[in-house]
C-alpha positions as CSV (number, residue, x, y, z in Angstrom):
1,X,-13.5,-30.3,20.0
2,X,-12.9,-28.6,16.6
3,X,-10.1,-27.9,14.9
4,X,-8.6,-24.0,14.9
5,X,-7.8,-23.0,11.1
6,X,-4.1,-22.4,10.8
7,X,-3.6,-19.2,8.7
8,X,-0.3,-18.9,7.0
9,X,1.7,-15.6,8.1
10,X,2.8,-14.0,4.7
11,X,6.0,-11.5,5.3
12,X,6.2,-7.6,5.0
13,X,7.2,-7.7,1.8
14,X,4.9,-9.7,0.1
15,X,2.1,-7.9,1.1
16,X,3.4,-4.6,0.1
17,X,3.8,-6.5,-3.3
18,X,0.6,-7.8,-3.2
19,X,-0.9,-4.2,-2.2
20,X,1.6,-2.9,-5.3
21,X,0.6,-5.3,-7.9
22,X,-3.1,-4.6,-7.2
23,X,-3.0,-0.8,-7.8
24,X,-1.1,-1.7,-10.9
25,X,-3.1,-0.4,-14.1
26,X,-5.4,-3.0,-15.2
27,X,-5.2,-4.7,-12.3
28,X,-7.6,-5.6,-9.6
29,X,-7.6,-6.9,-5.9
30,X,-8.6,-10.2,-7.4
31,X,-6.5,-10.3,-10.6
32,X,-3.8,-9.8,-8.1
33,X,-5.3,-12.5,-5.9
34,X,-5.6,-14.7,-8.5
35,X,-1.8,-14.5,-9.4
36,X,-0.5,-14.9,-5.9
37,X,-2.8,-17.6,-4.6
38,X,-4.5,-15.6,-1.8
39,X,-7.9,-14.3,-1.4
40,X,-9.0,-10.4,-2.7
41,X,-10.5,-9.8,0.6
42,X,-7.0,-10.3,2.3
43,X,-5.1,-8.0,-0.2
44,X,-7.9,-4.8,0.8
45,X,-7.0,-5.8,4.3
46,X,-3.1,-5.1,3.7
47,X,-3.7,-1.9,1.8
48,X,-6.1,-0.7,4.8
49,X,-3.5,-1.6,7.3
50,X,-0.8,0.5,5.1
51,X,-2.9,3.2,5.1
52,X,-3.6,3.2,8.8
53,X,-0.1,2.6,9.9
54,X,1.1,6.1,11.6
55,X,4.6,7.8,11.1
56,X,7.2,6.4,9.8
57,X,6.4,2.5,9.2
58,X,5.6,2.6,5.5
59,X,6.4,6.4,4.6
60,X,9.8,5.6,2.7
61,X,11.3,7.7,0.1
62,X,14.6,6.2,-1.4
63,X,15.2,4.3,1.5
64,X,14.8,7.8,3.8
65,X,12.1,7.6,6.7
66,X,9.7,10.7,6.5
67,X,6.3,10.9,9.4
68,X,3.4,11.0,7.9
69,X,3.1,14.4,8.2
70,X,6.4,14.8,6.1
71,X,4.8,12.5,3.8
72,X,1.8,14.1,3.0
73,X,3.6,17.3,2.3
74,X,5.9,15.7,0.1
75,X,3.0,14.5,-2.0
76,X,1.8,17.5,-2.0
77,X,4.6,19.5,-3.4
78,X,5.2,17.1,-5.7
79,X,1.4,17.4,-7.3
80,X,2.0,21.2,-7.2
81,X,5.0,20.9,-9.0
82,X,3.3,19.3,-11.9
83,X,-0.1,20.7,-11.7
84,X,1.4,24.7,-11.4
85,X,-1.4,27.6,-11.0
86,X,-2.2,29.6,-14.3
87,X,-0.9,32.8,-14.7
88,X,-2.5,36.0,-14.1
C-alpha cells in the first residue's frame, strides 16, 4: 500500500499574500515562491481561483463587499477617471 502525500492547508490570507507579493513590481510567481517556501505552480493556482471566485468572496473595497458586477464597474470608473477623453 503506498503512502497518500499530506499537503499542508495554507489559510486565506496567506494566499492572497502570496497572490499580492507576486504581482508586486519586479516580482515573479517564483521569486514570490522562493520567499515563502512554496512552489510557483501553486501561487498561479491561487491567483486563478481569485479570479474565478463569483460575487462577493474576494471583491472588497475598504472592508465594503461589492458583486462582481459592482466590481468591475468600480474599476472601470476608476480608469476613466484617470484616463479622461480629449476634448473636442
Amino acid at each position: 500500500m503506498t503512502k497518500k502525500k499530506r499537503t499542508q492547508a495554507y489559510t486565506e490570507e496567506f494566499r492572497r499574500e502570496a497572490v499580492l507579493r507576486a504581482e508586486q513590481p519586479g516580482n515573479t510567481n517564483k521569486s514570490a515562491a522562493e520567499e515563502l517556501g512554496i512552489s510557483a505552480q501553486q501561487i498561479y493556482n491561487w491567483r486563478r481561483q481569485f479570479n474565478r471566485l463569483s460575487d462577493k468572496q474576494f471583491n472588497t473595497v475598504q472592508g465594503v463587499e461589492y458583486s462582481q458586477h459592482e466590481s468591475e464597474e468600480l474599476r472601470r470608473l476608476k480608469r476613466d477617471l484617470h484616463c479622461p477623453l480629449p476634448l473636442k
